[in-house]
ZAPA-532713 format. One record per residue (C-alpha): residue in three letters; x, y, z; residue number from 1. Coordinates in pm, 1 decimal. Example, Ala and Ser with C-alpha at 12.3 -4.5 7.8 and 13.67 -1.06 7.14 Angstrom:
2
resn->ALA | xx->1230.0 | yy->-450.0 | zz->780.0 | resi->1
resn->SER | xx->1367.0 | yy->-106.0 | zz->714.0 | resi->2
END
This chain:
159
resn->UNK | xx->7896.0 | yy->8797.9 | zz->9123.8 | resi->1
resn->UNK | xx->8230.1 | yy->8790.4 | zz->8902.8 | resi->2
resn->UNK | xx->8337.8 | yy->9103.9 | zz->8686.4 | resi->3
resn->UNK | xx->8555.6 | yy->9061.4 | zz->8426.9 | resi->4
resn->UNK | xx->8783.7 | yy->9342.1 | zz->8432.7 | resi->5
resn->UNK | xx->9017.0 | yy->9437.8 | zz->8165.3 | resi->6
resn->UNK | xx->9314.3 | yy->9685.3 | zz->8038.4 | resi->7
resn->UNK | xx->9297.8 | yy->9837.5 | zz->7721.5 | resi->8
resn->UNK | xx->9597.3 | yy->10037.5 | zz->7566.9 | resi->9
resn->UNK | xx->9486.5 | yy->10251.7 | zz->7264.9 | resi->10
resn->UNK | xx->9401.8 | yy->10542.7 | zz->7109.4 | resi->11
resn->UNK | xx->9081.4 | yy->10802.8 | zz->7178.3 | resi->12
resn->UNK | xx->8882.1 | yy->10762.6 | zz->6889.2 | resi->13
resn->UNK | xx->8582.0 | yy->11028.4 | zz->6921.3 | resi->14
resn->UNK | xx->8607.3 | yy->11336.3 | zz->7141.5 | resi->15
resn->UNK | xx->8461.8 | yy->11312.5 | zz->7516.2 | resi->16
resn->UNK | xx->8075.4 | yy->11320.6 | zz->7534.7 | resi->17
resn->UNK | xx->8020.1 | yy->11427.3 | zz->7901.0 | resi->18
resn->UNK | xx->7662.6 | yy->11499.2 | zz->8079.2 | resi->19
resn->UNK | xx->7464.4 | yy->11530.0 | zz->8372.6 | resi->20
resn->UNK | xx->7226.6 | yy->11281.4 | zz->8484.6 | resi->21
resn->UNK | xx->7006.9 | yy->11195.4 | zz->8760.4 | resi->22
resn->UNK | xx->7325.8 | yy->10914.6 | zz->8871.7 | resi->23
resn->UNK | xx->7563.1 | yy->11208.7 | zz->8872.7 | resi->24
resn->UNK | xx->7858.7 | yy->11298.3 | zz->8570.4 | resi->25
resn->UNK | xx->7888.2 | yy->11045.7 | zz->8320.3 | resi->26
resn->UNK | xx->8109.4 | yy->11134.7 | zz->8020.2 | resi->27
resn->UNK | xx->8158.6 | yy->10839.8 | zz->7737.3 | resi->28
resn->UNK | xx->8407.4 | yy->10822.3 | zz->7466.4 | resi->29
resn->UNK | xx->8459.9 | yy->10544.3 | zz->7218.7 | resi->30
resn->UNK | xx->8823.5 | yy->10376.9 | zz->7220.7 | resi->31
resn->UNK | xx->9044.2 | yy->10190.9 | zz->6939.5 | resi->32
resn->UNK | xx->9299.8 | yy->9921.1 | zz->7015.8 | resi->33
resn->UNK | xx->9507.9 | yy->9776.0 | zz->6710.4 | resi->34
resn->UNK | xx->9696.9 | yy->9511.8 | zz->6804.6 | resi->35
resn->UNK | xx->10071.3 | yy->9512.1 | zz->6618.0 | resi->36
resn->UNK | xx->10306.3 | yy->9221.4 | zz->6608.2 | resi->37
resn->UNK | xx->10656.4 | yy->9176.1 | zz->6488.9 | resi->38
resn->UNK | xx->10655.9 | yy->8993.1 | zz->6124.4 | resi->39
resn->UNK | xx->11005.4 | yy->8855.3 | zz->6131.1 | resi->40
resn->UNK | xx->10991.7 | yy->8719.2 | zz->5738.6 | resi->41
resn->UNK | xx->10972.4 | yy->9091.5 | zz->5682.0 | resi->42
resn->UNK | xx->11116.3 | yy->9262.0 | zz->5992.2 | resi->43
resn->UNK | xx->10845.0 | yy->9519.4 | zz->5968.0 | resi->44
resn->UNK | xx->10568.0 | yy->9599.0 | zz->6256.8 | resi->45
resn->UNK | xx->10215.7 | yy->9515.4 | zz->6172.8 | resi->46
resn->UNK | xx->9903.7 | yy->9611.3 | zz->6250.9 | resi->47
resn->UNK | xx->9600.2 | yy->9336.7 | zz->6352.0 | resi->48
resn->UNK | xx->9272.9 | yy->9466.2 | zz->6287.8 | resi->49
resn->UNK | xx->9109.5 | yy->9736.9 | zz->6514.4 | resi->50
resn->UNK | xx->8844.5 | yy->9683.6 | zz->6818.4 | resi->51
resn->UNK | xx->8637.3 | yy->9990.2 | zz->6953.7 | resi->52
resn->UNK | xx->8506.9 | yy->9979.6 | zz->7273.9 | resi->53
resn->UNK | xx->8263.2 | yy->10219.7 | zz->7452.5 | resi->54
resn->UNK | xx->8438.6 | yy->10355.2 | zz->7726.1 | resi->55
resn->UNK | xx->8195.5 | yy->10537.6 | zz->8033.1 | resi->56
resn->UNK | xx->8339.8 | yy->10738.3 | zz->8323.5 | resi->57
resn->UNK | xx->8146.7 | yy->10828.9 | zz->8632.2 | resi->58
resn->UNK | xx->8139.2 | yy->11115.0 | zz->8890.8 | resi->59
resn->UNK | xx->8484.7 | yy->11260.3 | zz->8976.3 | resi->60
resn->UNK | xx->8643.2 | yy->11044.2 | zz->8708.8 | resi->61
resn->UNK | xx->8410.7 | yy->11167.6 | zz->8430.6 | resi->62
resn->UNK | xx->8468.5 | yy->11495.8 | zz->8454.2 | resi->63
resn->UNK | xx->8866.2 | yy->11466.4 | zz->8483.8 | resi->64
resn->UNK | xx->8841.6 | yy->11243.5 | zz->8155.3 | resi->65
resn->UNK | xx->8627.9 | yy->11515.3 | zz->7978.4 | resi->66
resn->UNK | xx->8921.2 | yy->11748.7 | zz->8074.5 | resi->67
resn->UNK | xx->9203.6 | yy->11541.4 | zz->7957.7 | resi->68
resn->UNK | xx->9135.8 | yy->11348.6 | zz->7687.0 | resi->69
resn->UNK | xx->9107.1 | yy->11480.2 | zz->7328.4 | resi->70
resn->UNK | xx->9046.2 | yy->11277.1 | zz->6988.4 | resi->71
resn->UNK | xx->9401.5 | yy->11066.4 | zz->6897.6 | resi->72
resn->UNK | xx->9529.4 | yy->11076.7 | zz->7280.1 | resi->73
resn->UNK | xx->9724.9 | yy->10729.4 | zz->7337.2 | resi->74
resn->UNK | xx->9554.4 | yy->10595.4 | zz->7674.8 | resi->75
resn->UNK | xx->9525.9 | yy->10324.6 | zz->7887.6 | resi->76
resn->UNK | xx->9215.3 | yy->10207.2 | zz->8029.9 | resi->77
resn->UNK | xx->9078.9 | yy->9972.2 | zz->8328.6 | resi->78
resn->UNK | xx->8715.0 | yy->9893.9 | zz->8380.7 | resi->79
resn->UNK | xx->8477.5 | yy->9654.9 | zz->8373.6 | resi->80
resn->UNK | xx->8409.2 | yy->9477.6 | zz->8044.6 | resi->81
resn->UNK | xx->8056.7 | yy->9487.7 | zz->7978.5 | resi->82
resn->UNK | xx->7882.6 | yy->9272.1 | zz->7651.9 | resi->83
resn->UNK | xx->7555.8 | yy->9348.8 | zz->7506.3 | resi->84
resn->UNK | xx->7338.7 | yy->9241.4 | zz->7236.7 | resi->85
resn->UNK | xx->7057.1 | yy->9437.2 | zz->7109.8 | resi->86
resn->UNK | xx->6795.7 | yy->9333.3 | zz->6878.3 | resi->87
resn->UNK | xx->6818.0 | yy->9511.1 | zz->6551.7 | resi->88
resn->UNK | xx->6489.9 | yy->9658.5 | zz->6428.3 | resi->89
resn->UNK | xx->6406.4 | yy->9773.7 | zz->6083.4 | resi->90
resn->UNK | xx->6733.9 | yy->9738.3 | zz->5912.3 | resi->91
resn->UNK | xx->6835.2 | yy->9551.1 | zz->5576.8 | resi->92
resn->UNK | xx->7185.0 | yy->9429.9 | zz->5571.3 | resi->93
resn->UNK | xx->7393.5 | yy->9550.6 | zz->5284.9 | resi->94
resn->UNK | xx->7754.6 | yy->9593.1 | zz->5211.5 | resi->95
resn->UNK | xx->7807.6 | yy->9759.9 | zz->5550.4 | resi->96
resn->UNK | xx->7652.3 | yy->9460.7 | zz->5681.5 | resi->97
resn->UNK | xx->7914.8 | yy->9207.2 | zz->5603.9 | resi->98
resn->UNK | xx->8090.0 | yy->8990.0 | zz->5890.3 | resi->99
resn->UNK | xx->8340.6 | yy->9140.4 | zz->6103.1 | resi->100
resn->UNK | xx->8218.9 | yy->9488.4 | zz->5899.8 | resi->101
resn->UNK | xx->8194.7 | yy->9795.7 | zz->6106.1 | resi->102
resn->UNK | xx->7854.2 | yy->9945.5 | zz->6111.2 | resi->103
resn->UNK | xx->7687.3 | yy->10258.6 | zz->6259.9 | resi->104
resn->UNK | xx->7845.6 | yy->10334.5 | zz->6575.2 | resi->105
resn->UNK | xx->8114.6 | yy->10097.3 | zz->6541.0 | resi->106
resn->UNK | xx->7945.6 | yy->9826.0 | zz->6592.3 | resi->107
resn->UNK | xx->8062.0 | yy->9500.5 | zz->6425.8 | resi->108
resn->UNK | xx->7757.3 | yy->9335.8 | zz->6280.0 | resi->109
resn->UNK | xx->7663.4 | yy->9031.6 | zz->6126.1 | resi->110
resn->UNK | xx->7496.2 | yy->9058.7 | zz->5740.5 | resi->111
resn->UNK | xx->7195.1 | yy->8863.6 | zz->5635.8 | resi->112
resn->UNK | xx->7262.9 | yy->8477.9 | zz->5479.3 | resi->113
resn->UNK | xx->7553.4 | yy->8505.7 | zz->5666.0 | resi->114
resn->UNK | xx->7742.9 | yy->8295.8 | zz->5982.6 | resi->115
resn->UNK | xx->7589.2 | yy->8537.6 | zz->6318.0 | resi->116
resn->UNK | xx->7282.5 | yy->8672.4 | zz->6124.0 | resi->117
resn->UNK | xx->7045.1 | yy->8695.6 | zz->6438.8 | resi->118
resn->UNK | xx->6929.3 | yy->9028.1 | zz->6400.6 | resi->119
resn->UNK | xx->7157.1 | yy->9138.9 | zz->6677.8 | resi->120
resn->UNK | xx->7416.8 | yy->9406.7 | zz->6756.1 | resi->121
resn->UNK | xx->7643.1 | yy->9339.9 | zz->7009.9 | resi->122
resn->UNK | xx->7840.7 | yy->9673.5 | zz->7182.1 | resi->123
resn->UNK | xx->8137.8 | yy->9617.0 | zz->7394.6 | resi->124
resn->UNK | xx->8112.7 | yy->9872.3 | zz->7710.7 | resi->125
resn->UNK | xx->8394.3 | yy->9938.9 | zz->7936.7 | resi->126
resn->UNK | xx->8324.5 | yy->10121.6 | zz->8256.7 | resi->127
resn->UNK | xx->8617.1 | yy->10285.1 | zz->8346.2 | resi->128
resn->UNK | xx->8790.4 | yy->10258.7 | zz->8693.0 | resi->129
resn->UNK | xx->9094.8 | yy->10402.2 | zz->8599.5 | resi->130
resn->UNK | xx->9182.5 | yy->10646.9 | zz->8292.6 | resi->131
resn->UNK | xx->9523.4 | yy->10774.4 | zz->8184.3 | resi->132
resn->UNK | xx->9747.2 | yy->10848.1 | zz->7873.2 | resi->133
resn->UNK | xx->10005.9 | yy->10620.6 | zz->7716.4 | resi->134
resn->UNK | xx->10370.2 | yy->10771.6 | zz->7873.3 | resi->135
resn->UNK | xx->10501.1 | yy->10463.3 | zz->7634.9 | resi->136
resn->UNK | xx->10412.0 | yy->10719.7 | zz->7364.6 | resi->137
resn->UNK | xx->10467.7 | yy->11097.9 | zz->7532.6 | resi->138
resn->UNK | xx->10464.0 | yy->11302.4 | zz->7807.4 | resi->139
resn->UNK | xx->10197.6 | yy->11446.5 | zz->8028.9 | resi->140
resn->UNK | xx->10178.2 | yy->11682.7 | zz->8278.5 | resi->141
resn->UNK | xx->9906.4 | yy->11594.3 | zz->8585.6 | resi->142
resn->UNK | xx->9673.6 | yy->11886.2 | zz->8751.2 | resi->143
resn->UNK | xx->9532.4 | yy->11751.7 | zz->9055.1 | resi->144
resn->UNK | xx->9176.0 | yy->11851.4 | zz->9073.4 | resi->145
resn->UNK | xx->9028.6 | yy->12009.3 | zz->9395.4 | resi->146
resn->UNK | xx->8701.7 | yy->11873.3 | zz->9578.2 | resi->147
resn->UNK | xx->8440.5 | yy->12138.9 | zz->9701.1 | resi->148
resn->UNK | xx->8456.6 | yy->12106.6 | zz->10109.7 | resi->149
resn->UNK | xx->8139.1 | yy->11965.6 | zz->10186.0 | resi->150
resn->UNK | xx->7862.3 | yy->12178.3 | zz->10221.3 | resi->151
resn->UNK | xx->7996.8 | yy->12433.1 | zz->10051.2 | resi->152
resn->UNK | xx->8104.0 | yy->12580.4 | zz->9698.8 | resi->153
resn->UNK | xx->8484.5 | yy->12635.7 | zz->9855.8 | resi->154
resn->UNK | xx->8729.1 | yy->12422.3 | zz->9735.1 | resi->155
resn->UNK | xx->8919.3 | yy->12225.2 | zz->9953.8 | resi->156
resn->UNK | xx->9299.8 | yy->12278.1 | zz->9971.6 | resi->157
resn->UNK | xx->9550.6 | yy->12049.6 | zz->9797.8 | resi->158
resn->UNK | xx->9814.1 | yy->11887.4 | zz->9942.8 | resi->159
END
């Protein structure tokens, strides 16, 4: 099976959510990326509108994320893109419900009467291979972490 995989350079939009589950670490934080191009009738920068993506980190990575990344960070991520649409239940569109309108979650949604009204939300999941900030846009300083020896609560040394 193909997996799309993809590179996103952006900014941490929500703080690191990180837990323990029966899979092991998992910590999740959501991601913006605003596109900006060059407007050469003005000779200003501009900004495109703003995507938010769900970004997940596993094991080892997950818990290095939920130690390095903090609300506004400028980061790059690359993971596997992940699509999915789930049937909306209950809900009666309003102003928040317009096209392209961000809804709860960040979700883009599709309003009632409207071009994409299916009832639908669709979330846009990345997980994460690889996580690190944006040295286009500062400095950081890397801590390698240190792995328990197997078997026991020691950790191993770093070379």
């Amino acid at each position: 099976m193909s997996e799309t995989t993809v590179t996103l350079v952006g900014n941490a939009a929500t703080g690191v959510e990180y837990r323990e589950t029966v899979n092991g670490p998992v910590a999740r934080f959501r991601m913006a990326v605003t596109p900006r191009r060059w407007d050469r009738l003005r000779s200003v920068w501009t900004d495109g509108p703003t995507s938010f993506y769900t970004v997940f980190a596993w094991r080892g990575l997950a818990a290095n994320v939920s130690g390095s990344v903090s609300v506004g960070d400028p980061l790059l991520v690359h993971g596997r893109l992940r699509v999915r649409e789930v049937e909306r239940k209950g809900e009666e569109g309003g102003a928040e419900g317009a096209v392209g309108a961000v809804g709860p979650g960040g979700v883009r949604e599709a309003g009632p009467g409207r071009m994409g009204d299916s009832g639908r939300r669709v979330f846009v999941d990345i997980d994460a291979i690889a996580v690190g900030h944006d040295l286009n846009r500062g400095t950081s300083a890397f801590r390698r972490s240190t792995r328990p020896v197997a078997g026991t609560d020691a950790p191993a040394a770093v070379s």
